[in-house]
RODREN-945345 format. One record per residue: residue number from 1; residue in three letters; x, y, z of N, C-alpha, C in turn. Coordinates in steps of 0.001 Angstrom, whole numbers. Atoms other than C-alpha are relative to their C-alpha. Layout:
<sites>
- NUM;ALA;X;Y;Z;X;Y;Z;X;Y;Z
...
</sites>
This chain:
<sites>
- 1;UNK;815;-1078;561;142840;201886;-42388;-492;-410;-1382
- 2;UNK;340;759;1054;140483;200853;-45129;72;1123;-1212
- 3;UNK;-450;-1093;831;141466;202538;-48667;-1538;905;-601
- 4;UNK;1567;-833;66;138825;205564;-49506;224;-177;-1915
- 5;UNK;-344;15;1458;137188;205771;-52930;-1303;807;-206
- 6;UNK;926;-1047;325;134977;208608;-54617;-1013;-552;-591
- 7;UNK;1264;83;503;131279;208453;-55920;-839;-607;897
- 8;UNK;1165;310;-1283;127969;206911;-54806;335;-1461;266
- 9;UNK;-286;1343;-48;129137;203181;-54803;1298;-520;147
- 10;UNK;-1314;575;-266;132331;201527;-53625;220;-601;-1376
- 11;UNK;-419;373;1497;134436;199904;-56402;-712;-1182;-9
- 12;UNK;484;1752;569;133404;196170;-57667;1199;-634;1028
- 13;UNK;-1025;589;-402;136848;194782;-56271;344;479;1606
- 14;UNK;-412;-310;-785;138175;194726;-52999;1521;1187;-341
- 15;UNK;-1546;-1431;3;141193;197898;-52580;1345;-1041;273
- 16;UNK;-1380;1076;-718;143909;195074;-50843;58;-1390;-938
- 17;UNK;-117;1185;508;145357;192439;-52423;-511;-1314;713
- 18;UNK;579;1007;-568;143758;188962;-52144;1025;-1368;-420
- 19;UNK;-621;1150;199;145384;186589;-54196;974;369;-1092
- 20;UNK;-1639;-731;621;149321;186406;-55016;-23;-954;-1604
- 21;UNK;12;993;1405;149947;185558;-59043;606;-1548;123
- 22;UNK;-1160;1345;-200;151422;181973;-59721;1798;258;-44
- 23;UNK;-1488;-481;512;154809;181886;-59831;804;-1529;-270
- 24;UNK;-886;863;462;157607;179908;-61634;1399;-605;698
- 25;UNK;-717;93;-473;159736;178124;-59556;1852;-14;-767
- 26;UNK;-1258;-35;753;162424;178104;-62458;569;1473;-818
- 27;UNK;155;-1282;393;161954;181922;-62912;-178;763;786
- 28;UNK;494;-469;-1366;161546;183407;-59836;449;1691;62
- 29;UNK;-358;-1577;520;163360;186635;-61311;-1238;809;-393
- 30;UNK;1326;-338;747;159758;187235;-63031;-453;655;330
- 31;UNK;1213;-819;-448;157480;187858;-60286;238;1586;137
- 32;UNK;336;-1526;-51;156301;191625;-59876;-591;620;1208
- 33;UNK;801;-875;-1085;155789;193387;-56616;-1465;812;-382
- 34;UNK;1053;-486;521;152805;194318;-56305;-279;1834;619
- 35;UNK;-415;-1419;35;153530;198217;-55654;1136;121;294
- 36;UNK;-1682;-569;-29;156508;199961;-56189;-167;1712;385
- 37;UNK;-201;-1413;-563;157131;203670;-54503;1494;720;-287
- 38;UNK;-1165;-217;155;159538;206098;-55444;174;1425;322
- 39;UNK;-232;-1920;-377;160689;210109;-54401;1249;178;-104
- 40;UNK;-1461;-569;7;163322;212030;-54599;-173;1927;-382
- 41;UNK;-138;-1326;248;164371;215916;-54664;1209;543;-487
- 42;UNK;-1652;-1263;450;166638;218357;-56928;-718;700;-169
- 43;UNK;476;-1477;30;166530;221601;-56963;-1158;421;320
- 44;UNK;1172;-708;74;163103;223061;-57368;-1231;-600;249
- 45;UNK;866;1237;-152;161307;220059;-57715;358;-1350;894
- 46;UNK;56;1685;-563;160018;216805;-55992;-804;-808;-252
- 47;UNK;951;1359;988;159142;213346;-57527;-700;-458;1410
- 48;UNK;859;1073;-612;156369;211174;-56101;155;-785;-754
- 49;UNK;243;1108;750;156157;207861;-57967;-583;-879;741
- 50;UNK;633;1250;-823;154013;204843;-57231;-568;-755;-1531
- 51;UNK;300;1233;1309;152947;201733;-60014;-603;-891;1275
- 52;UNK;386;1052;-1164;150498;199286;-57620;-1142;-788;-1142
- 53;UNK;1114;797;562;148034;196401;-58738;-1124;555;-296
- 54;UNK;1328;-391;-14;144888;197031;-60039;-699;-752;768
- 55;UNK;1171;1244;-646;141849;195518;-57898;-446;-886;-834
- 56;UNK;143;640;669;141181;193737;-60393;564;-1293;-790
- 57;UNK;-1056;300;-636;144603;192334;-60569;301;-834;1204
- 58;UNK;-520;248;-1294;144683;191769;-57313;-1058;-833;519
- 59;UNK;970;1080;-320;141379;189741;-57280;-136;-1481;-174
- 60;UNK;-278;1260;673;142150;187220;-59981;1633;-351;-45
- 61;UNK;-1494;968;251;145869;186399;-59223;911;568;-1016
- 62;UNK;-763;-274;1051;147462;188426;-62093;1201;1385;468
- 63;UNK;-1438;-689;-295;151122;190388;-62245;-895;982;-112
- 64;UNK;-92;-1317;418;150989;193872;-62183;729;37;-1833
- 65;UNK;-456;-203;1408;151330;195022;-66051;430;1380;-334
- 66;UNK;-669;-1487;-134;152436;198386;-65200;1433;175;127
- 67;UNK;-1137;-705;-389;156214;199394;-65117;285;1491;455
- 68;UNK;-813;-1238;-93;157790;201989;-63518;1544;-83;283
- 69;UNK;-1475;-75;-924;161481;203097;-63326;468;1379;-70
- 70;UNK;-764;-1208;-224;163156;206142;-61775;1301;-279;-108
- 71;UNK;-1415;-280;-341;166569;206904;-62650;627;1032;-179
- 72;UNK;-627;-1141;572;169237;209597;-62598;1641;-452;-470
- 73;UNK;-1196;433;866;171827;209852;-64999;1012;1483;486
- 74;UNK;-1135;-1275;-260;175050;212074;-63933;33;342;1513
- 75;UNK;171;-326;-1288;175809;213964;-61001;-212;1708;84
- 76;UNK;-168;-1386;-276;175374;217582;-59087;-1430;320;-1144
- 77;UNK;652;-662;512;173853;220117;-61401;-306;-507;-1463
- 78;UNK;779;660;862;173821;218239;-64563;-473;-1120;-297
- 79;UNK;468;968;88;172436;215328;-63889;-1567;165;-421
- 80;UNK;1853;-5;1307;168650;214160;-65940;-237;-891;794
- 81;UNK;1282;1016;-768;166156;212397;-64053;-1105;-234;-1511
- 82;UNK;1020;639;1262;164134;210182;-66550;-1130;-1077;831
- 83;UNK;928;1429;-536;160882;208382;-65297;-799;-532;-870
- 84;UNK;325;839;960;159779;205562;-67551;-1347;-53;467
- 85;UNK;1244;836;-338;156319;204027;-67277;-833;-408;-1124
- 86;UNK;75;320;1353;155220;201494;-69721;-1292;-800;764
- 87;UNK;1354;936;-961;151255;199321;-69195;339;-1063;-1532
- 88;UNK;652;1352;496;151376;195751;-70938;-1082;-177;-985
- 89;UNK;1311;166;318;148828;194471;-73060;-846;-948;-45
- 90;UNK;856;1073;-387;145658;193237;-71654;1;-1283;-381
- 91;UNK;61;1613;-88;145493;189177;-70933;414;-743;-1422
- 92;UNK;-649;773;664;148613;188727;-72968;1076;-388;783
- 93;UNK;-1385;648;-968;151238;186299;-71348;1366;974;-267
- 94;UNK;-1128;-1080;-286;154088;188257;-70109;102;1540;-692
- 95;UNK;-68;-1478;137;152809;191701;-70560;720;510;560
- 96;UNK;-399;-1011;-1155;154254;192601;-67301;1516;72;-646
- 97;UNK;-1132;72;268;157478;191607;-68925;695;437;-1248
- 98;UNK;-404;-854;1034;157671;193191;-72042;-191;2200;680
- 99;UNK;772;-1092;-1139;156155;196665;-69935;1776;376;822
- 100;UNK;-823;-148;-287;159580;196369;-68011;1311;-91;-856
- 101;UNK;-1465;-61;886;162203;195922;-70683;-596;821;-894
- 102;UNK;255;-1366;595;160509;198800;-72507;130;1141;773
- 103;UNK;-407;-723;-1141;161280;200879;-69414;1499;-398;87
- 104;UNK;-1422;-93;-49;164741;199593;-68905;1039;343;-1307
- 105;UNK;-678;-628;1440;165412;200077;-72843;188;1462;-434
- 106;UNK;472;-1200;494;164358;203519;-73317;1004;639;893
- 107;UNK;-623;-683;-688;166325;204077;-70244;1543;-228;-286
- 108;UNK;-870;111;453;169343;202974;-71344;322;822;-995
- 109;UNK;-231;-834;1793;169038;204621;-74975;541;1735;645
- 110;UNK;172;-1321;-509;168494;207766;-72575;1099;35;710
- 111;UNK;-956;-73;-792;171315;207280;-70112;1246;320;-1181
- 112;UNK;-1516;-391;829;173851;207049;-73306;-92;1275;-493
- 113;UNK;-96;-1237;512;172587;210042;-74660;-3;1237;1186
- 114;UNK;505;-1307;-1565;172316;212227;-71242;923;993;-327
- 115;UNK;-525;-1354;281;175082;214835;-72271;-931;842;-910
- 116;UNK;547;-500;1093;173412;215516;-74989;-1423;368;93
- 117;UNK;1607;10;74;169593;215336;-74163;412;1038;1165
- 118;UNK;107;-1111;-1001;170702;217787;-71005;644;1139;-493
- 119;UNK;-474;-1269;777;172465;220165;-73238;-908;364;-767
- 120;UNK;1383;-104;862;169408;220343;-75510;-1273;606;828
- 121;UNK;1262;-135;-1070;167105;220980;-72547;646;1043;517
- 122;UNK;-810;-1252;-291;169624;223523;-71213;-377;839;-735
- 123;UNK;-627;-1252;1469;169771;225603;-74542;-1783;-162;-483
- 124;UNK;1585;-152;296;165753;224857;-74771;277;-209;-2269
- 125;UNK;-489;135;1402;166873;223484;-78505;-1479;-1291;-40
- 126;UNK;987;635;309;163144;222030;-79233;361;-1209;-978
- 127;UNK;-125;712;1537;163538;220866;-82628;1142;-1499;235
- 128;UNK;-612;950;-105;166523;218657;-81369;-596;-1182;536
- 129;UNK;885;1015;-1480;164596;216941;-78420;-826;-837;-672
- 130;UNK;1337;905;556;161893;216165;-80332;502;-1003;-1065
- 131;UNK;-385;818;1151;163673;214130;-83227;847;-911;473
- 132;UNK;-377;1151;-883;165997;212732;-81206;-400;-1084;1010
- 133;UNK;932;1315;-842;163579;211270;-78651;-640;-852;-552
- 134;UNK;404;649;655;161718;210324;-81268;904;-1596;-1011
- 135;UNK;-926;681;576;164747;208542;-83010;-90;-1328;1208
- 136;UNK;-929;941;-968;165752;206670;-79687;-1503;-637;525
- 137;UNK;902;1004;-678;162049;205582;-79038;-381;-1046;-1431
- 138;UNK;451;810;1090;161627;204429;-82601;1274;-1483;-1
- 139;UNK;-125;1164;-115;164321;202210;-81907;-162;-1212;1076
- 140;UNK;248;1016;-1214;163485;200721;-78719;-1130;-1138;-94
- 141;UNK;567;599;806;160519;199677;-80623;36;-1096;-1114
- 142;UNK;-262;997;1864;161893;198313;-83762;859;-921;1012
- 143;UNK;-667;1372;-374;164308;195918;-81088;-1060;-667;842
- 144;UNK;962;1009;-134;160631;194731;-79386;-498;-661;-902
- 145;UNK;587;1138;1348;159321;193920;-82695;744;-1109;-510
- 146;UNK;-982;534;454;162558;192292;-83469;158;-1298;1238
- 147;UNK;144;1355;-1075;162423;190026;-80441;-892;-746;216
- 148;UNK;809;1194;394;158842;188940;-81173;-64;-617;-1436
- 149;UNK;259;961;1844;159497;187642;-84802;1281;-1088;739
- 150;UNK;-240;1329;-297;162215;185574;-82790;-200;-853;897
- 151;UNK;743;831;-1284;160159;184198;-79952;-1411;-340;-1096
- 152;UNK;1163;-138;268;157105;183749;-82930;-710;441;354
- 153;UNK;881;-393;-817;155038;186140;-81088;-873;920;-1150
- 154;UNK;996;-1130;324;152410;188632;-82962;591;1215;280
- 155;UNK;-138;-1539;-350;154035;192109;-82851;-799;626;841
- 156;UNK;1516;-425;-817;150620;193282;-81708;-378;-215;1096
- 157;UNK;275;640;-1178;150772;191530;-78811;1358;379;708
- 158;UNK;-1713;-189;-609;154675;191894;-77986;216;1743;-90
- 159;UNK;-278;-1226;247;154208;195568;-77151;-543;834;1309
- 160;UNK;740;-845;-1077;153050;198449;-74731;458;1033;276
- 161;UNK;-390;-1631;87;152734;201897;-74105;1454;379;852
- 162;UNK;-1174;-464;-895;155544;204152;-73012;-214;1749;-421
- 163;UNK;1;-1492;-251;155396;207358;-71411;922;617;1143
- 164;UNK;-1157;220;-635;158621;209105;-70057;126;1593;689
- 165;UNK;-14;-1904;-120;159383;212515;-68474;1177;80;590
- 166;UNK;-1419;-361;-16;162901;214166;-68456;-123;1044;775
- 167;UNK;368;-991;-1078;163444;216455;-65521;1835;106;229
- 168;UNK;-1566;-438;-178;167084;218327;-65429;-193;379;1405
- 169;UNK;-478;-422;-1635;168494;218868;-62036;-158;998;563
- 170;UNK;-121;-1498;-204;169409;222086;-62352;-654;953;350
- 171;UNK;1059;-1013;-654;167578;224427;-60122;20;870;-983
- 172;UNK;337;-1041;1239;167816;227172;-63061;-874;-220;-782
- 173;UNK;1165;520;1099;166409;224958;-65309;-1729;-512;31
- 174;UNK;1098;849;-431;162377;224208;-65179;-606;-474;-1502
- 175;UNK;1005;444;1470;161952;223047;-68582;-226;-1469;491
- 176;UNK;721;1146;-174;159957;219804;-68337;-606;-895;-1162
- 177;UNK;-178;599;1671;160403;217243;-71604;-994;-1319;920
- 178;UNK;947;1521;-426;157513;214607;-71799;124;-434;-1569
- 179;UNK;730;852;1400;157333;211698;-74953;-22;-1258;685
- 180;UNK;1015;1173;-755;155881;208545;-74972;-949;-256;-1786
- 181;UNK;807;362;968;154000;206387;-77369;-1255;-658;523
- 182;UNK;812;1078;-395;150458;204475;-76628;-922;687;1214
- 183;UNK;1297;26;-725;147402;205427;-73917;994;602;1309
- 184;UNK;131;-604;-1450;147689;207468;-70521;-177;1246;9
- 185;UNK;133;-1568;-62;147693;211024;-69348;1244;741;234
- 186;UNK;-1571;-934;-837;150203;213996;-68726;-1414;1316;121
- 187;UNK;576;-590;-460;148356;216541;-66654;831;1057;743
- 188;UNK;-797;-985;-879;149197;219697;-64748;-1075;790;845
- 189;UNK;493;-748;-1216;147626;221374;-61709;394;1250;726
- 190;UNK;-537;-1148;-294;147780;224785;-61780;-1080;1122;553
- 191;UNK;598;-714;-895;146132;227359;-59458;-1595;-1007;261
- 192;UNK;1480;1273;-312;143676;224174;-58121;-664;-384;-1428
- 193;UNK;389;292;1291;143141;223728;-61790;426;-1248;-921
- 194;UNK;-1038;1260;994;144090;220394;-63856;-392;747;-1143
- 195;UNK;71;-279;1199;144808;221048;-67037;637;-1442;-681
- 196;UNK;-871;929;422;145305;218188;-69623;755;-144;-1357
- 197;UNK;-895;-210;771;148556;218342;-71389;671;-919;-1158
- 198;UNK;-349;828;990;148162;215434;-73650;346;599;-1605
- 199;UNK;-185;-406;756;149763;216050;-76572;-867;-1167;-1225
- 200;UNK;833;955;959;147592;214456;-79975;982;-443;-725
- 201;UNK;-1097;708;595;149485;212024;-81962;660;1039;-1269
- 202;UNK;-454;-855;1300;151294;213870;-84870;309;1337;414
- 203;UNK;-366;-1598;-496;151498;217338;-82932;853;212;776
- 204;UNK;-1069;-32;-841;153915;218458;-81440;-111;1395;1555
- 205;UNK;330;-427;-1406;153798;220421;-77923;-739;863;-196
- 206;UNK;1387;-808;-194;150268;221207;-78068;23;757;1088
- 207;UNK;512;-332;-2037;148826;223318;-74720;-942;-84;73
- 208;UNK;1172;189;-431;146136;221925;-73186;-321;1315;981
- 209;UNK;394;-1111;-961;144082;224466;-71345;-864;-836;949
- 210;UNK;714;555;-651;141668;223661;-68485;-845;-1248;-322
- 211;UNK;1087;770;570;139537;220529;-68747;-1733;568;807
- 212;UNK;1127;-957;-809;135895;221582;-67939;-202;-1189;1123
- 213;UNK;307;1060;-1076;134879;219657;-64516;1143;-575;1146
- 214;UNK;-864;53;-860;138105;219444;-63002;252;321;675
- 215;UNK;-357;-594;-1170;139038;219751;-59605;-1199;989;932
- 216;UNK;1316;-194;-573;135411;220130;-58422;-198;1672;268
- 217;UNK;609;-1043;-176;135260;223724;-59146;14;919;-1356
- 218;UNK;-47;-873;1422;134659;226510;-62270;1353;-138;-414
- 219;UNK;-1085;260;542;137688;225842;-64378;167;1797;-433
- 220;UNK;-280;-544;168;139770;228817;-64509;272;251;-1418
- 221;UNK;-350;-760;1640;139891;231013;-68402;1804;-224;-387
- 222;UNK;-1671;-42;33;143649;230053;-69718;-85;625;-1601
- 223;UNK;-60;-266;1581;144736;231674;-72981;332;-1397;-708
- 224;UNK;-236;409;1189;145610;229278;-76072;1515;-246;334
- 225;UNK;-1368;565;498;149417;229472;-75041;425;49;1131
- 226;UNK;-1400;238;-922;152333;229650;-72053;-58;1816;-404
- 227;UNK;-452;-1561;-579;152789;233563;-70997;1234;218;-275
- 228;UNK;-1124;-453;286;156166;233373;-71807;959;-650;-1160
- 229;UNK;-531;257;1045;156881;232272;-75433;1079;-20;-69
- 230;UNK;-1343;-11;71;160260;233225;-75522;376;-1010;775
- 231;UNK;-453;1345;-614;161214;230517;-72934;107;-1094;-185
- 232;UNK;-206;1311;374;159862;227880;-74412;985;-401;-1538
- 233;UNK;-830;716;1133;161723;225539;-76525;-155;737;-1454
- 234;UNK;509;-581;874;161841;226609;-79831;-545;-524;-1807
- 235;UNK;1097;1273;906;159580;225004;-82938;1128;-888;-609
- 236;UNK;-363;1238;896;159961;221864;-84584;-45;708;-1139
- 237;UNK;434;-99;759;160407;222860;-88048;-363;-874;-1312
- 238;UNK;498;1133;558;160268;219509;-89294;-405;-1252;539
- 239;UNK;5;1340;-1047;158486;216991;-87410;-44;-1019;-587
- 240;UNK;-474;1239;821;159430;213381;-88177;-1763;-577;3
- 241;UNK;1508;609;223;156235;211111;-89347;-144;-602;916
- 242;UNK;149;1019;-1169;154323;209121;-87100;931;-1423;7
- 243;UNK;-311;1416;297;156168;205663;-86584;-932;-1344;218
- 244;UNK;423;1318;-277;154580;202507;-87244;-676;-565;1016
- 245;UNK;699;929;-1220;154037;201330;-83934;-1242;532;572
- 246;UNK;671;-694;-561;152025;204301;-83026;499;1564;-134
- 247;UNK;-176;-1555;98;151994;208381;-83087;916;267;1579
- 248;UNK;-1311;-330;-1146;155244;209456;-80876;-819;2172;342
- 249;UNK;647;-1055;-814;153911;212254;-78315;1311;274;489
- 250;UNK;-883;-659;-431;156032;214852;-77416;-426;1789;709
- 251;UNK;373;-1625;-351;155754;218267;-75418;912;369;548
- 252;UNK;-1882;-850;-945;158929;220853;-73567;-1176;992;478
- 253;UNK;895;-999;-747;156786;222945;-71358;1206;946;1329
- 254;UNK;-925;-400;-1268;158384;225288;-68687;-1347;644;1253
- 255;UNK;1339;-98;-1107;156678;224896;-65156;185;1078;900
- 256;UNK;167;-1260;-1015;155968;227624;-62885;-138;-568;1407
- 257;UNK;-195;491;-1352;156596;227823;-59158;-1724;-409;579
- 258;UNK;1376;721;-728;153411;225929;-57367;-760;-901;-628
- 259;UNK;534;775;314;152976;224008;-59988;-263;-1467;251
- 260;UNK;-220;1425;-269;152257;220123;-60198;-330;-580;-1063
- 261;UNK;-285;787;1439;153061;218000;-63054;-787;-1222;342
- 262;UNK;200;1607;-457;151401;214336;-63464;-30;-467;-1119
- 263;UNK;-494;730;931;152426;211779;-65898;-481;-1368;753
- 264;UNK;862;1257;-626;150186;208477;-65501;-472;-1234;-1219
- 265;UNK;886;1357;795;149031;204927;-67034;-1475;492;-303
- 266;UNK;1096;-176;134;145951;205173;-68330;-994;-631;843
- 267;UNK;1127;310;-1329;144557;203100;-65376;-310;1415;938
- 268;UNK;575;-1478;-1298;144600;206782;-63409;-675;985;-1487
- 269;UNK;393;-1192;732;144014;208815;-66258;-1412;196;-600
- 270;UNK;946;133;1079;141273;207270;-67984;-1342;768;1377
- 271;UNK;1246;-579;-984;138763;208017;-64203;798;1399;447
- 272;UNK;-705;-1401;422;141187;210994;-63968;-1485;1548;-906
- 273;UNK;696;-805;466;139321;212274;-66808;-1648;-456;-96
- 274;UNK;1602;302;407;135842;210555;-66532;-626;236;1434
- 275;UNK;903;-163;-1451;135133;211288;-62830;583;1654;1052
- 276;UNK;-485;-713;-139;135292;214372;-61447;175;140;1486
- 277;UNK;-294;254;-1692;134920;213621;-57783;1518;-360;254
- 278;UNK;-1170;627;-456;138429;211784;-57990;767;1689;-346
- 279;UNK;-516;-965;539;139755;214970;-60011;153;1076;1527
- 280;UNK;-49;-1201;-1354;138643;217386;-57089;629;-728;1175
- 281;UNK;-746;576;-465;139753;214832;-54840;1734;198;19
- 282;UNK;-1654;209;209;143708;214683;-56012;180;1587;140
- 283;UNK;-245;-1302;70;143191;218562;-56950;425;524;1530
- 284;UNK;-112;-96;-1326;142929;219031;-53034;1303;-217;711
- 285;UNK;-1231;439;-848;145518;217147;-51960;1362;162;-516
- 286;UNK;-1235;-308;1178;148161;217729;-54538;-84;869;-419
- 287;UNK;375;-1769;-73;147135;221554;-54702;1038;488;957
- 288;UNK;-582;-816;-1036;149292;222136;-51541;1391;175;-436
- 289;UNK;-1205;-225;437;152576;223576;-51639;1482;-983;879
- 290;UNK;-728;576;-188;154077;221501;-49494;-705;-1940;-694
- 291;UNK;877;1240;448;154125;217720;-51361;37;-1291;1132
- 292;UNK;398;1228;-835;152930;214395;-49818;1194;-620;378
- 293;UNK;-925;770;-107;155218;211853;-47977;-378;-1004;-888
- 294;UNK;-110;1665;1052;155429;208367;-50063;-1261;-570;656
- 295;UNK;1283;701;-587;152574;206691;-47792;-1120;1104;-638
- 296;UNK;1222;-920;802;150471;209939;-48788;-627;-128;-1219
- 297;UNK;-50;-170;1058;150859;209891;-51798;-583;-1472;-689
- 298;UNK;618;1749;309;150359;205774;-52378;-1501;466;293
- 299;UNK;1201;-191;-385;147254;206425;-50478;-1274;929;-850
- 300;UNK;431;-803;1208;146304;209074;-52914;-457;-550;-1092
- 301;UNK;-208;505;1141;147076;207402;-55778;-1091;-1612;-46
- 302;UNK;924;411;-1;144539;204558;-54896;-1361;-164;348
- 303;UNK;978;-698;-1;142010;206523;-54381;-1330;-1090;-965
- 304;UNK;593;822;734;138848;203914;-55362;-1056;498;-961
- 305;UNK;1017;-29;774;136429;204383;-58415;-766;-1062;-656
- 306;UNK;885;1111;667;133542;202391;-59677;349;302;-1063
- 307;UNK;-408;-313;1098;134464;201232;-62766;1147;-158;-890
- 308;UNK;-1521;154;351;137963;201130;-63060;718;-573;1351
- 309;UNK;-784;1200;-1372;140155;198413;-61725;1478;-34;-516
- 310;UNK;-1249;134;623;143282;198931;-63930;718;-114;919
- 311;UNK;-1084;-138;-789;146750;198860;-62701;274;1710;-290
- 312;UNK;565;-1699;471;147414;202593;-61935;1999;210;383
- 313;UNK;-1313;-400;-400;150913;204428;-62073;-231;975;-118
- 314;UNK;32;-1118;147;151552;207458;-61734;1667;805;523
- 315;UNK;-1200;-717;-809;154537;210240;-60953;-437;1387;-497
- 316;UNK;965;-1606;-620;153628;213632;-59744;1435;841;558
- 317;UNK;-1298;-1045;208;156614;216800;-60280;-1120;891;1257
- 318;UNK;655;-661;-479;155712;218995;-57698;1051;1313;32
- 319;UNK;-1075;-954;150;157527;222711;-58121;73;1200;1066
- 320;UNK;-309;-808;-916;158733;224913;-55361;114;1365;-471
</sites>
């Protein structure tokens, strides 16, 4: 089945991979599948995940520079689901590989702290979340920079986004913690509506309201805030400065039943938000209340646009 793709012109690149990267016969740990799939269900919610080649990628021989990793920390009711996803930077040697140990770092930092980051998310204790995530991404950072001054590398180059989303177990709980430093989207799809929930560097859990053009139909009127103030987290009253590497994004939102969360590389986000055919597209299919199987959902998720050939990740909360 050949992969479908929105607008008046097929993409530039073929959809299927053509040609596999080189590989190091003295490194063979290296190479990078070229898609990774992931699901799972607690409570209320259910993950989709998928990270696959870009066509573009997949034309000229190059790794995937996308990471993703799902993990859960704990068991039963308080266990934290954390999904990483970090993109490389463009046609620098071993992006793909800095991209994945910024995903396995962050997850670590996060696994030691999991009592604590799920008691905080429990008790909707904003102000904590946010300083602490911020703390534990500023250092995951300061030990990449610290590993390219001893490989001689360019900081600037020895780096790449990271965008993470914390999802408690606990059917009671639907608070929904997103940070992240560097380029992609966090979106939400609510009554056939995307809305995009990027937070701006320095602010702290903005609310995006409708984007206009989304989901190929009149964008529904949203107020300015969340209907139920009291629920959410409660303010930062001192937010820490931007760090160095980049402005640390943070938002605690609480999702409502039918909603659908999406947290993505900026390979989906960027035609996400520049095409609205794909928008109404995903809106459609990720509108329903029951969510996609893993093949669906892949299939979804490379959905083709002229234009954009990135590597695309994505993971999609869907709420019962």
């Amino acid at each position: 089945m050949a992969a479908s793709y929105v607008g008046d012109e097929p993409p530039t690149y073929e959809a299927e991979p053509t040609t596999l990267p080189v590989a190091d016969p003295e490194d063979l740990r290296d190479l990078v599948p070229d898609t990774v799939l992931e699901g799972a269900r607690y409570g209320t919610l259910t993950l989709r995940a998928v990270s696959l080649r870009g066509d573009a990628a997949r034309y000229r021989g190059e790794p995937r520079r996308d990471a993703l990793l799902a993990v859960r920390f704990g068991t039963g009711d308080s266990a934290l689901i954390l999904i990483a996803v970090a993109t490389g930077q463009r046609a620098v040697p071993g992006a793909h590989r800095v991209a994945r140990e910024l995903c396995e770092w962050i997850a670590g930092a996060v696994g030691s702290n999991q009592q604590r980051l799920t008691e905080d998310i429990h008790t909707a204790n904003r102000g904590a979340l946010s300083s602490g995530l911020n703390r534990l991404t500023g250092r995951v950072y300061g030990r990449l920079r610290a590993g390219a001054t001893v490989r001689g590398l360019a900081p600037a180059d020895h780096t790449a986004s990271l965008r993470c989303l914390l999802l408690p177990a606990h059917p009671a709980c639907r608070t929904r913690v997103f940070f992240g430093v560097g380029d992609g989207g966090l979106f939400r799809l609510r009554d056939g509506v995307w809305q995009d929930l990027e937070p701006e560097g320095g602010e702290r859990d903005t609310v995006g309201g409708p984007v206009l053009g989304y989901g190929g139909r009149p964008p529904v009127q949203r107020p300015s805030h969340d209907p139920n103030p009291s629920r959410e987290p409660n303010p930062d009253p001192a937010p820490a400065p931007a760090p160095a590497h980049g402005p640390f994004r943070f938002r605690a939102s609480v999702a409502r039943p039918g909603d659908t969360l999406l947290l993505c590389s900026a390979g989906l986000a960027d035609p996400l938000r520049g095409e609205a055919a794909l928008a109404g597209r995903l809106a459609e299919r990720w509108g329903t209340a029951e969510p996609p199987g893993l093949a669906a959902f892949l299939a979804d998720a490379q959905t083709g646009v002229k234009g954009y050939a990135d590597d695309r990740t994505a993971a999609a909360v869907w709420e019962a």
